[in-house]
N, C-alpha and C positions, 0 to 999 in steps of 0.2 A: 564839646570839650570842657566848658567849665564846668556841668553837672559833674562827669568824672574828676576831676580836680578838687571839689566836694568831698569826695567819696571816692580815692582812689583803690580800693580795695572791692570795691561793687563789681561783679564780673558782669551782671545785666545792663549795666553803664557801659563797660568796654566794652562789652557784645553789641552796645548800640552804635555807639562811633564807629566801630571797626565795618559796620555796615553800612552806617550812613559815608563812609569815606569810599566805602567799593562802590556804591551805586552812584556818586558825585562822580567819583574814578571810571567809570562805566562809559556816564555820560559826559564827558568832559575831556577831552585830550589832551588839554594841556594841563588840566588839575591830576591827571594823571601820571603822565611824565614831572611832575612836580614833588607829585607824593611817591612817587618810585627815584625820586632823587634824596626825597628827605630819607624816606626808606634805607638806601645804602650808606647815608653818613651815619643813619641811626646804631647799623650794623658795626661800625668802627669803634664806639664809644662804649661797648660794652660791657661788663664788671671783666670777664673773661670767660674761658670755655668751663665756667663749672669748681675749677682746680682751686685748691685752697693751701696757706702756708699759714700754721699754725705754731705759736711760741709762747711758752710760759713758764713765766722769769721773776722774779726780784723777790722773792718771798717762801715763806710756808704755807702750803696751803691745804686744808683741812677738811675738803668740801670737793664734790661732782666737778670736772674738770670738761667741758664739751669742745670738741675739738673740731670741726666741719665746717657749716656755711648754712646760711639762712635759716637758724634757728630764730621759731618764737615760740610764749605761751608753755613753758619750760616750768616745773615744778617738783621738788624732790623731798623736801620736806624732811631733811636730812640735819638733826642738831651738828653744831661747831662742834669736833671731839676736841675732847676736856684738853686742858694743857697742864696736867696733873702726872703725868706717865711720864 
């Protein structure tokens, strides 16, 4: 777990723990009933189903507006229009 916390972004790291957790869960019953308890509080806390409320306010704005969830790595390469007009 602390390599992934390293490098939470690594899916070869998740992929590791998520396996090293089935086979401890495998062989272990009560590490199992533990992690299928952590499991369903995990379920509770979650950002939500997806759904997004977007708002934008206080200004002029003169540029790409994105309007969604989980954007990164965004580029548009769009100059400020002039404020001459």
């Amino acid at each position: 777990m602390v390599r992934l916390g390293q490098a939470p972004g690594d899916a070869s790291r998740a992929q590791a723990l998520s396996t090293a957790l089935a086979v401890r869960a495998a062989m272990d019953e009560d590490f199992h009933a533990l992690l299928r308890q952590w499991y369903e509080g995990a379920k509770l806390v979650r950002t939500g189903d997806g759904g997004t409320h977007n708002t934008v306010t206080g200004g002029t704005f003169s540029g790409p507006v994105l309007q969604g969830r989980d954007f990164s790595g965004n580029s548009f390469g769009v100059p400020p229009a002039s404020s001459d007009s």
